[in-house]
LUMKOLNU-400983 format. One record per residue (C-alpha): residue in three letters; x, z, y. Coordinates in nm, 2 decimals, padded with zeros to 4 digits. Layout:
<pts>
type ALA; c1 X; c3 Z; c2 Y
...
</pts>
This chain:
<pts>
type UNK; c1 10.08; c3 -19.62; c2 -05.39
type UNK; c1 09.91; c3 -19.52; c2 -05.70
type UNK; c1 10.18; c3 -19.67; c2 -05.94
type UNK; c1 10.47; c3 -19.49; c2 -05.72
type UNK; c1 10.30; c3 -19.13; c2 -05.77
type UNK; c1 10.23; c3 -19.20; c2 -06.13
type UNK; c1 10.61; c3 -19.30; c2 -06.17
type UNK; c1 10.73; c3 -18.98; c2 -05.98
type UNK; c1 10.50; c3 -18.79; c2 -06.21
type UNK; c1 10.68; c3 -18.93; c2 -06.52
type UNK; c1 10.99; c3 -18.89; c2 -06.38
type UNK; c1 10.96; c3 -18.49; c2 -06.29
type UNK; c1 10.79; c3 -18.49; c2 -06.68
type UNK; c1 11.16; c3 -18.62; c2 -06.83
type UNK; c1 11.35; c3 -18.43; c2 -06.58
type UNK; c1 11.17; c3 -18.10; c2 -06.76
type UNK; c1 11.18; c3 -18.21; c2 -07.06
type UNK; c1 11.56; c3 -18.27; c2 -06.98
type UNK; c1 11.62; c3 -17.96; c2 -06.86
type UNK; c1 11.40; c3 -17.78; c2 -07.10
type UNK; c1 11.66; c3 -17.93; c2 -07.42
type UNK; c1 11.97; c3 -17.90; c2 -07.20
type UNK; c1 11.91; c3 -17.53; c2 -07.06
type UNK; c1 11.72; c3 -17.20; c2 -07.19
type UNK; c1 11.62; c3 -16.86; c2 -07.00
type UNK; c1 11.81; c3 -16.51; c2 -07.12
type UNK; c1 11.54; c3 -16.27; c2 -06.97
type UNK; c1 11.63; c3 -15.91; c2 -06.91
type UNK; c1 11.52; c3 -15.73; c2 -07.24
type UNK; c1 11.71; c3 -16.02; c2 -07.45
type UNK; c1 12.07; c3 -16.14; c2 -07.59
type UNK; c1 12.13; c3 -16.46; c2 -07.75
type UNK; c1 12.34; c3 -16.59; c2 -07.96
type UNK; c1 12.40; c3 -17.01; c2 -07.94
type UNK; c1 12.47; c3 -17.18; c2 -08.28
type UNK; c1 12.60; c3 -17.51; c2 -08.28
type UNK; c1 12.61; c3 -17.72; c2 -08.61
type UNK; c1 12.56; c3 -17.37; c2 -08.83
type UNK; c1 12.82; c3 -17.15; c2 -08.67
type UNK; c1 12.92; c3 -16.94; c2 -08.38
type UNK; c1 13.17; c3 -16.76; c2 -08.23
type UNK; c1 13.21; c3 -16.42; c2 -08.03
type UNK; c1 13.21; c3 -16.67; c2 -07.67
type UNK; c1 12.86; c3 -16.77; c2 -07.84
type UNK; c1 12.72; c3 -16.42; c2 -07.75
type UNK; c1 12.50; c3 -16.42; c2 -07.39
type UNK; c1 12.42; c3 -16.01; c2 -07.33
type UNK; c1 12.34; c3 -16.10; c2 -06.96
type UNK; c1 12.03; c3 -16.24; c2 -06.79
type UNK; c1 12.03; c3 -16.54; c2 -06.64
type UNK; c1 11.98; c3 -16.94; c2 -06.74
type UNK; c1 12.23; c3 -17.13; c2 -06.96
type UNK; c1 12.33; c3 -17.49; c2 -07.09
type UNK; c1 12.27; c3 -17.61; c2 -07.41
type UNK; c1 12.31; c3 -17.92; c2 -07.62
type UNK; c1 11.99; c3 -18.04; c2 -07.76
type UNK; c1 11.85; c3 -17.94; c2 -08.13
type UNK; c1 11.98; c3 -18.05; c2 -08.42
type UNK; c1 12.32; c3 -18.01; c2 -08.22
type UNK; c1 12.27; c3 -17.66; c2 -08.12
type UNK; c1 12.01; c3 -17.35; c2 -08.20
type UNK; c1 11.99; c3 -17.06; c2 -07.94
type UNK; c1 11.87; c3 -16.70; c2 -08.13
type UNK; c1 11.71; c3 -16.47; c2 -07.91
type UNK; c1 11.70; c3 -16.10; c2 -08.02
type UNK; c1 11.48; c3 -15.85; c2 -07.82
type UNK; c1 11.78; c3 -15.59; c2 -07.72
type UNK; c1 11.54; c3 -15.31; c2 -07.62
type UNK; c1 11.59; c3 -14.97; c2 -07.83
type UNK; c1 11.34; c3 -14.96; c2 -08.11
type UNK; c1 11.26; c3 -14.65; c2 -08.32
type UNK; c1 11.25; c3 -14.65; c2 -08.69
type UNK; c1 11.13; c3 -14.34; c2 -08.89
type UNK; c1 11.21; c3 -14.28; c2 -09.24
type UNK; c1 10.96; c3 -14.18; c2 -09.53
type UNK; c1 10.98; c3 -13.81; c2 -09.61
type UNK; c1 11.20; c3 -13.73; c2 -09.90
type UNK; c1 11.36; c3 -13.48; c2 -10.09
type UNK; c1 11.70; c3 -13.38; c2 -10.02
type UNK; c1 11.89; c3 -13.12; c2 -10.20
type UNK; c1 12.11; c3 -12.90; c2 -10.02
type UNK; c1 12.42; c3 -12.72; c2 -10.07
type UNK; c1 12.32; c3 -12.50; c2 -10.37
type UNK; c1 12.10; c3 -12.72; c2 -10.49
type UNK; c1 11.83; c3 -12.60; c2 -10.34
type UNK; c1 11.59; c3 -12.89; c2 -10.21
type UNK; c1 11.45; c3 -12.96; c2 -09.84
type UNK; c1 11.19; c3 -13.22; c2 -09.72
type UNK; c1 11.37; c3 -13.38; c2 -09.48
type UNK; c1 11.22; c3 -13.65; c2 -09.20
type UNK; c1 11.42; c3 -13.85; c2 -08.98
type UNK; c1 11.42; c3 -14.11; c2 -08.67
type UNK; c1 11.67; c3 -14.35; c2 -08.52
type UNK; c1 11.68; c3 -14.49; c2 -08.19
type UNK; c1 11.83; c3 -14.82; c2 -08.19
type UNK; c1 11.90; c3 -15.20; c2 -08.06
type UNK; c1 12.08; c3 -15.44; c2 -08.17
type UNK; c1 12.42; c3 -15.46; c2 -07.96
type UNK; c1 12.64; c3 -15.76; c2 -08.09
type UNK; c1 12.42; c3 -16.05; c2 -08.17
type UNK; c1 12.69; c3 -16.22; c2 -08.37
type UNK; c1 12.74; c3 -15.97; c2 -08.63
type UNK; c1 12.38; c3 -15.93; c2 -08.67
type UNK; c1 12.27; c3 -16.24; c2 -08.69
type UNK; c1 12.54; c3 -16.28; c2 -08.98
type UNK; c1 12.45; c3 -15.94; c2 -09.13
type UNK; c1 12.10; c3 -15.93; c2 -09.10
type UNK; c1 11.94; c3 -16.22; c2 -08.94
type UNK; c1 11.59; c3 -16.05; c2 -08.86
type UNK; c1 11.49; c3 -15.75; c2 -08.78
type UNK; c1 11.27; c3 -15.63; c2 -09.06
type UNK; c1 11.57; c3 -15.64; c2 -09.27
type UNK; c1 11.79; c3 -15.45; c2 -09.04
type UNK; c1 11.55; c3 -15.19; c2 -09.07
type UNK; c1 11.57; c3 -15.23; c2 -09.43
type UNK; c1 11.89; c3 -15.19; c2 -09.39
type UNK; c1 11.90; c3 -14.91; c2 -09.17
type UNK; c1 11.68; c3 -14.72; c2 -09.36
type UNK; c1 11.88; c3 -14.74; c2 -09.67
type UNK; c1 12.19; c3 -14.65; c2 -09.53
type UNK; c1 11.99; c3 -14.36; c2 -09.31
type UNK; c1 11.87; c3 -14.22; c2 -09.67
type UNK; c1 12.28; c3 -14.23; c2 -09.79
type UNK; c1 12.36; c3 -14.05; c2 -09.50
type UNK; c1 12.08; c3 -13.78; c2 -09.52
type UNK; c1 12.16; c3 -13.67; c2 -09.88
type UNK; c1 12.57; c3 -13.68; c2 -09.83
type UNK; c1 12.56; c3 -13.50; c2 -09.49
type UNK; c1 12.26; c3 -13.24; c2 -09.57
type UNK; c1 12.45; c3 -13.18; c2 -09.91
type UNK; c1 12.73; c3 -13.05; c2 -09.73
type UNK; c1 12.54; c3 -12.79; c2 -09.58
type UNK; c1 12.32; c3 -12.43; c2 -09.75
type UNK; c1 11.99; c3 -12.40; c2 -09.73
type UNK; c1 12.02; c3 -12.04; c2 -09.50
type UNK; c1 12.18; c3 -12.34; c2 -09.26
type UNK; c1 11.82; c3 -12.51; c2 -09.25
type UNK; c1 11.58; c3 -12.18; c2 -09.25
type UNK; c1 11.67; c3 -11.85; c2 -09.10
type UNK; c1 11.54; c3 -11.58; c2 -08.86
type UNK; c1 11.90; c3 -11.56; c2 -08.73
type UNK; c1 11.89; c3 -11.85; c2 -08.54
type UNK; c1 12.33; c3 -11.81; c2 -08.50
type UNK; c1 12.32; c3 -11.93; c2 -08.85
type UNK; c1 12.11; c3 -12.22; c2 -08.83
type UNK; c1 12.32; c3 -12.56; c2 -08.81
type UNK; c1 12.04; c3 -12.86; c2 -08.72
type UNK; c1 12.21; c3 -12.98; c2 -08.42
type UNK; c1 12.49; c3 -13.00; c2 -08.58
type UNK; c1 12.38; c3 -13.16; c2 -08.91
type UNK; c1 12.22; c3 -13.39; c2 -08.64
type UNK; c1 12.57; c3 -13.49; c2 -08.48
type UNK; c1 12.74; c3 -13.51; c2 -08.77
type UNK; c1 12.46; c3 -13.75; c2 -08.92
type UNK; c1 12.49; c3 -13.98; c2 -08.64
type UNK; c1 12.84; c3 -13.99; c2 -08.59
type UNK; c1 12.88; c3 -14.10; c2 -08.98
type UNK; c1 12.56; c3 -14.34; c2 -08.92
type UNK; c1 12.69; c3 -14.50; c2 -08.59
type UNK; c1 13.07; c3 -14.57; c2 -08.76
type UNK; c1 12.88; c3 -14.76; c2 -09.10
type UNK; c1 12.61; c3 -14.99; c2 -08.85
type UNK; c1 12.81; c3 -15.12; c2 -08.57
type UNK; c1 13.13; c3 -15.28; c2 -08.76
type UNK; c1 12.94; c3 -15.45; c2 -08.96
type UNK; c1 12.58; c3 -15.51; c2 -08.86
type UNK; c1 12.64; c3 -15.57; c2 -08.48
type UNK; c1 12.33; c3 -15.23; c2 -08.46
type UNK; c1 12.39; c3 -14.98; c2 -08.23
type UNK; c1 12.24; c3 -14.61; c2 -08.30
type UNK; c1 12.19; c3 -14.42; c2 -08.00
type UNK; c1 11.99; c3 -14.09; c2 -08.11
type UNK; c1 11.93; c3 -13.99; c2 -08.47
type UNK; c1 11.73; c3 -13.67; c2 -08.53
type UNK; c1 11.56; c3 -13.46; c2 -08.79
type UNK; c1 11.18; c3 -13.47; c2 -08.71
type UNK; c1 11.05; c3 -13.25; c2 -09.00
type UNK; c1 11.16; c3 -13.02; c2 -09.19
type UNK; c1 10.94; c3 -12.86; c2 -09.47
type UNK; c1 11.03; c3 -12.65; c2 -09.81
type UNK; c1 10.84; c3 -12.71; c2 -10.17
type UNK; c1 10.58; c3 -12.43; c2 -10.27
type UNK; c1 10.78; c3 -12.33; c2 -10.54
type UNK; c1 11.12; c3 -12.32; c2 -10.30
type UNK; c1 10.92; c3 -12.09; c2 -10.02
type UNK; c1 10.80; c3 -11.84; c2 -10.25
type UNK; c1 11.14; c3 -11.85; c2 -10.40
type UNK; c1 11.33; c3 -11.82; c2 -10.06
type UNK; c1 11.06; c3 -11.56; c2 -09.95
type UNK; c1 11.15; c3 -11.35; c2 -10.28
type UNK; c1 11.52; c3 -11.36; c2 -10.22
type UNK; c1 11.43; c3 -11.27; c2 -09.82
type UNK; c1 11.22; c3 -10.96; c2 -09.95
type UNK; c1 11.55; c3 -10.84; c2 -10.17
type UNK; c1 11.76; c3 -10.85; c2 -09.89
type UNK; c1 11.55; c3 -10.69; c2 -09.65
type UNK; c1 11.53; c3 -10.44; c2 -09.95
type UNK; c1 11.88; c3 -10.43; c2 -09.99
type UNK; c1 11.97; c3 -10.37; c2 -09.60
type UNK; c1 11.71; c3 -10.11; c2 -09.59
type UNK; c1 11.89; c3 -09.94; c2 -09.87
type UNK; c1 12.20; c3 -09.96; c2 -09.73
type UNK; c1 12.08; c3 -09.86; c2 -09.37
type UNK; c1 11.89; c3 -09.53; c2 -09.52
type UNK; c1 12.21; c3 -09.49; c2 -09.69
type UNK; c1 12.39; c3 -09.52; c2 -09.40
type UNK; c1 12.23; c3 -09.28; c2 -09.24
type UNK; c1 12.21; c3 -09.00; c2 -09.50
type UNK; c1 12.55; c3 -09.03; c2 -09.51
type UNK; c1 12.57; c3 -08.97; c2 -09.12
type UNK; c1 12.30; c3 -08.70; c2 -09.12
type UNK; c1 12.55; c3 -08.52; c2 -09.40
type UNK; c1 12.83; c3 -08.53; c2 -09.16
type UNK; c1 12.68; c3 -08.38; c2 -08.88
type UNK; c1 12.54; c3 -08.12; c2 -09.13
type UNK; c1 12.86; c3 -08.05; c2 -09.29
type UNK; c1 13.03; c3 -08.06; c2 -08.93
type UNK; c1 12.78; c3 -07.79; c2 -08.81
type UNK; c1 12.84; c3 -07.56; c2 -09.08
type UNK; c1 13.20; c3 -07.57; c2 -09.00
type UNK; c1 13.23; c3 -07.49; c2 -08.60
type UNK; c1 12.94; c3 -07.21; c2 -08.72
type UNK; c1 13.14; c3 -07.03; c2 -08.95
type UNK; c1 13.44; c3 -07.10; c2 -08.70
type UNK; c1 13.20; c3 -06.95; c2 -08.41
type UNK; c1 13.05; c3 -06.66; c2 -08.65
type UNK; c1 13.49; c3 -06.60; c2 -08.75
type UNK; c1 13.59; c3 -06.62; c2 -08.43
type UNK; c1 13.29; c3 -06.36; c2 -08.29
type UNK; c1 13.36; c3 -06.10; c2 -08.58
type UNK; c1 13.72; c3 -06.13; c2 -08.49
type UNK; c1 13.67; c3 -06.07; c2 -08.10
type UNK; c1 13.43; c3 -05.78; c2 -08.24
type UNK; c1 13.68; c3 -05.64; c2 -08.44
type UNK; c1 13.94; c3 -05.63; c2 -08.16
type UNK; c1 13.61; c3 -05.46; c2 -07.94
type UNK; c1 13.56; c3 -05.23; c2 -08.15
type UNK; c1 13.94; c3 -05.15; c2 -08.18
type UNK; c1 13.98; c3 -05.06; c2 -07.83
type UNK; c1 13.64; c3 -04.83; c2 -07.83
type UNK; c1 13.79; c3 -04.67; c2 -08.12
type UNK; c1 14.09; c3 -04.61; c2 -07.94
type UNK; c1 13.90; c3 -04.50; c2 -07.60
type UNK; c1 13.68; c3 -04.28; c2 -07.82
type UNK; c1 13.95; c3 -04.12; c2 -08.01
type UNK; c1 14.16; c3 -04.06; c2 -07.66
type UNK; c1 13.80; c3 -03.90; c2 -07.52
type UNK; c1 13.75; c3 -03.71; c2 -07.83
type UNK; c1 14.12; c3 -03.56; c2 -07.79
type UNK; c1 14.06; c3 -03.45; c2 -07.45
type UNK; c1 13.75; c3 -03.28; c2 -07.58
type UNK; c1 13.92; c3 -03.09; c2 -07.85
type UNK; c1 14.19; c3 -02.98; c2 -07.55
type UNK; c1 13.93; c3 -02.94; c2 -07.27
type UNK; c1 13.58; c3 -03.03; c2 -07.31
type UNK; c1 13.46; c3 -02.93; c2 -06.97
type UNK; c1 13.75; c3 -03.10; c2 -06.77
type UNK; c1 13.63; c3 -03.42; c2 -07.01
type UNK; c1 13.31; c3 -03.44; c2 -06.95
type UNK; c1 13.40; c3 -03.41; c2 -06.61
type UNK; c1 13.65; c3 -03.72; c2 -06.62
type UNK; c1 13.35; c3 -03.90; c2 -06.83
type UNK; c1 13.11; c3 -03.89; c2 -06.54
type UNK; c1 13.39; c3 -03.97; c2 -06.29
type UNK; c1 13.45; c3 -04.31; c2 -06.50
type UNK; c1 13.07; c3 -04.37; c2 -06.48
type UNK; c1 13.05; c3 -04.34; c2 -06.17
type UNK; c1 13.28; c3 -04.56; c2 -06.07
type UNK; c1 13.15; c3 -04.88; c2 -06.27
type UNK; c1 12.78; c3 -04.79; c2 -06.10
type UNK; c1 12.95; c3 -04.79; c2 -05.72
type UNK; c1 13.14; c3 -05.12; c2 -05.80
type UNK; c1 12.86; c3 -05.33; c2 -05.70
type UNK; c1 12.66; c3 -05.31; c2 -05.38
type UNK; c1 12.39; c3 -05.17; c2 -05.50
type UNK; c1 12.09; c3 -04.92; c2 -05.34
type UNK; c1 11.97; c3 -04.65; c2 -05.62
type UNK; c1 11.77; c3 -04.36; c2 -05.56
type UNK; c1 11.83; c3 -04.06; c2 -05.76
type UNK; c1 11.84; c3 -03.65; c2 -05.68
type UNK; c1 12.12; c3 -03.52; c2 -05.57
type UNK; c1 12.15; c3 -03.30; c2 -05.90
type UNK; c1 12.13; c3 -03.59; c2 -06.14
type UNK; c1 12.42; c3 -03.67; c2 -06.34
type UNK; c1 12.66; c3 -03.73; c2 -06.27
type UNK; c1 12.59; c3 -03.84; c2 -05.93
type UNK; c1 12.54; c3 -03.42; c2 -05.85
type UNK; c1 12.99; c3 -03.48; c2 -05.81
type UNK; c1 12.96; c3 -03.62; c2 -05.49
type UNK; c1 12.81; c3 -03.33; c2 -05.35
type UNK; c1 13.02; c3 -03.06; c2 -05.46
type UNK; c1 13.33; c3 -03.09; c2 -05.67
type UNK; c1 13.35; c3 -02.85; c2 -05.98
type UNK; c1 13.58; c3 -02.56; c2 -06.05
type UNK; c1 13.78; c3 -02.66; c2 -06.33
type UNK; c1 14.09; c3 -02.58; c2 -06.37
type UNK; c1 14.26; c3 -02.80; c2 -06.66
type UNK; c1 14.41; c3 -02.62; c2 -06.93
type UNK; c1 14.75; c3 -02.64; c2 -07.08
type UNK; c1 14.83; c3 -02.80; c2 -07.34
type UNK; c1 14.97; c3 -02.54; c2 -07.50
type UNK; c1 14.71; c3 -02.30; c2 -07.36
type UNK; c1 14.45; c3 -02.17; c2 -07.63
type UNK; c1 14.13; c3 -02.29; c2 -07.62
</pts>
């Protein structure tokens, strides 16, 4: 009984081994890539969990790459801009490696991927952020600023250069820093101070100019007012002239029957409004409506 349990104990022990050269585990974080004799093709790729059969070592060798995203973050460095002005510029990629084949023909391992990747990373920094001024980096008017889209445009070249050829798939790239020399703030902070100079200038200017106009356009409608009130004064003082002189011919032909007409026309603009006033009866000329005078007007031709 003994020998039996010991033989079904060696038994199970080949059957593992057997199945530990013929088969291998994909896990859910992994892709493989089987080589047999030195090469592989694309059908050699496994990007899905699960077990798989394989032909013993030396015949084949199964590469396992870990296909979660990893980050790699580049060494601050000095890029100039548009301008030549420079910027310290850090950046990240988020990445994993997509087609085993072409990486393991690329690259083989990961620390020289990332090598890689941060060589080519640096190539795309300094051609992308060249493109691009340095008001496009640093500015109060945030309309004018152009990260995200220095971002995109840095990936998008990135992404097109990695996955033809290295089997890498980027899938975030972003600027994580950004910082200016000493000698470039105090510069950018001089050329700030001008042009808030300059725009004050041209506001106060602005508004001189205004305050001039609405001076200049006061003046005018004044002396239009002040023409236009001597004018209607004129004309007033026309017709009074004209009433006087007719008053002061009547007085010349009949000053009684005048005067008398004169306090007539007086009171007629005091009774045109409803109005209560007290006065004696022998006021003038209100002493009319109580008896009417004797006056008898004179001919023209009658001497005075």
């Amino acid at each position: 009984m003994k020998n039996i349990a010991i033989a079904i104990f060696i038994a199970l022990l080949v059957a593992v081994l057997a199945l530990f050269l013929v088969t291998f585990q994909v896990r859910e974080t992994q892709s493989a890539l089987k080589v047999t004799f030195g090469k592989a093709t694309s059908e050699d790729q496994i990007k899905e969990p699960g077990w798989y059969f394989r032909w013993p070592f030396p015949i084949q060798r199964i590469h396992k790459f870990d296909s979660r995203m990893r980050v790699l973050e580049v060494e601050i460095t000095e890029t100039p801009t548009k301008g030549d002005v420079p910027i310290i510029v850090n950046t990240y990629v988020v990445w994993r490696i997509a087609e085993p084949l072409k990486f393991f023909k690329a690259v083989g391992a990961v620390v020289s991927a990332e090598d890689y990747l941060r060589s080519q990373l640096s190539n795309t920094q300094g051609e992308v952020i060249g493109q691009y001024y340095f008001y496009q980096f640093v500015n109060s008017d945030k309309s004018k600023i152009k990260i995200k889209e220095i971002q995109e445009k840095m990936l998008s070249t990135l992404q097109q250069a990695v996955i033809d050829d290295y089997g890498i798939e980027i899938k975030t790239l972003g600027i994580k820093q950004l910082k200016v020399s000493e000698d470039v703030s105090k510069a950018v902070f001089a050329r700030m101070t001008a042009e808030r100079g300059r725009r004050t200038a041209e506001t106060i200017s602005q508004g001189d100019a205004e305050a001039k106009k609405i001076r200049d356009d006061a003046i005018y409608k004044e002396k239009e007012l002040v023409a236009a009130a001597e004018a209607r004064a004129k004309i007033i003082r026309g017709r009074g002239d004209a009433e006087a002189a007719k008053y002061y011919e009547m007085l010349d032909d009949d000053p009684q029957f005048a005067m008398f007409l004169r306090d007539l026309e007086a009171l007629k603009k005091i009774l045109e409004q409803n109005s209560t006033i007290v006065f004696s009866a022998d006021t003038e000329p209100f002493k009319w409506l109580k008896k009417m005078p004797d006056i008898i007007p004179r001919e023209p031709s009658e001497p005075k």
